[in-house]
N, C-alpha and C positions, 0 to 999 in steps of 0.2 A: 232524533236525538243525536246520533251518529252525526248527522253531517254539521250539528252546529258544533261538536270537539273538533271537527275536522278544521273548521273555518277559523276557530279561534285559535287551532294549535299552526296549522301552516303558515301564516307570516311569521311566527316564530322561529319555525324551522328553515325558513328561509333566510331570515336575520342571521341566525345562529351560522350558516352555512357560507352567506358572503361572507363573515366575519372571520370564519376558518380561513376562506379561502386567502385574504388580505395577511391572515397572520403568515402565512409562508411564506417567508420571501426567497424569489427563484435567482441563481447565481446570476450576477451583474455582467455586462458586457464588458463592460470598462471600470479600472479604480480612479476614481476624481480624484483623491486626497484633498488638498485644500487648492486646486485650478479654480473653480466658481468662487471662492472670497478673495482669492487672489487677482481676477478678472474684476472683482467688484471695489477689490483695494486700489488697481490701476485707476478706475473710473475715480476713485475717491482723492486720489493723486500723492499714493503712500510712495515712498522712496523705491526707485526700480530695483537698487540692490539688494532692497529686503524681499520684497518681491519677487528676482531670481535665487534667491538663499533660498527662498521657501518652497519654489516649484521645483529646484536642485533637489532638493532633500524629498521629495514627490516623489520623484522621478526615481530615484536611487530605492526606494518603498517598492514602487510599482515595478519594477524590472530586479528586484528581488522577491516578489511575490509571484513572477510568471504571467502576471494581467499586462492588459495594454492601457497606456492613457489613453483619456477621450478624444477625439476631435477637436482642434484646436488648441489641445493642448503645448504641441510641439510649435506651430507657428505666432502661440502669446509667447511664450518664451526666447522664441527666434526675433520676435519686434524689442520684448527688452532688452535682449541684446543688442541690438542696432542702434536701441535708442541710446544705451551709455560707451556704443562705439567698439563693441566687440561683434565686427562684421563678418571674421569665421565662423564664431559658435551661431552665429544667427544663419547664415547661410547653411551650414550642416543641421538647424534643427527644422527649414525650413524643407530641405529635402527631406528629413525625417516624417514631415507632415506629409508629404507628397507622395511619397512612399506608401507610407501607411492607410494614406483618406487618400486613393486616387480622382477622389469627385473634387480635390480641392486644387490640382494639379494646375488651372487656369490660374487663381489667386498666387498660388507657389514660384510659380513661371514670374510673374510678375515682380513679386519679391527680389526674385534671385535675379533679376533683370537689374535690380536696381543695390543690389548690395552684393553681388559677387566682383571681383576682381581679376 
């Protein structure tokens, strides 16, 4: 009689226990802010300047909160700039990328190969 309370209560206790565990969320590597709708608004073909307004304003969040932006983040921003002809700030957020993700150091290289002066 024991074992069938057992059988019926343990997938309970186990549900109950993944469900703990998902509710805790553990401190994040990285702050997105809105980089991923931003990435999806370029795809969409939103205006680059709104698009820089809003990864600016990101960025100014994340580096007042002590976090780092993701991957990627600094060389989507370094193409916007390039694309509307701001070949400074694209070349400094490009070395920002490179910096930070040194796995991305070949793509960066390349960049700056082609928008440095």
């Amino acid at each position: 009689m024991k074992m069938h309370r057992v059988r019926r209560v343990f997938p309970a206790l186990v549900f109950v226990a993944c469900l703990s565990g998902c509710a805790s969320s553990p401190e994040t590597l990285y702050a997105w802010g809105s980089y991923e709708s931003q990435v999806y608004a370029h795809l969409q073909g939103e205006s680059r300047e709104a698009q820089i307004e809003a990864l600016e304003r990101d960025q100014e969040k994340i580096e007042a909160s002590g976090k780092t932006a993701p991957p990627g983040f600094y060389a989507h921003l370094g193409m916007l700039y390039a694309e509307t002809g701001n070949d400074a700030k694209a070349v400094a957020c490009f070395e920002t990328e490179k910096t930070r993700f040194p796995e991305a150091a070949a793509y960066m290289n390349f960049l700056l190969k082609k928008y440095e002066k």
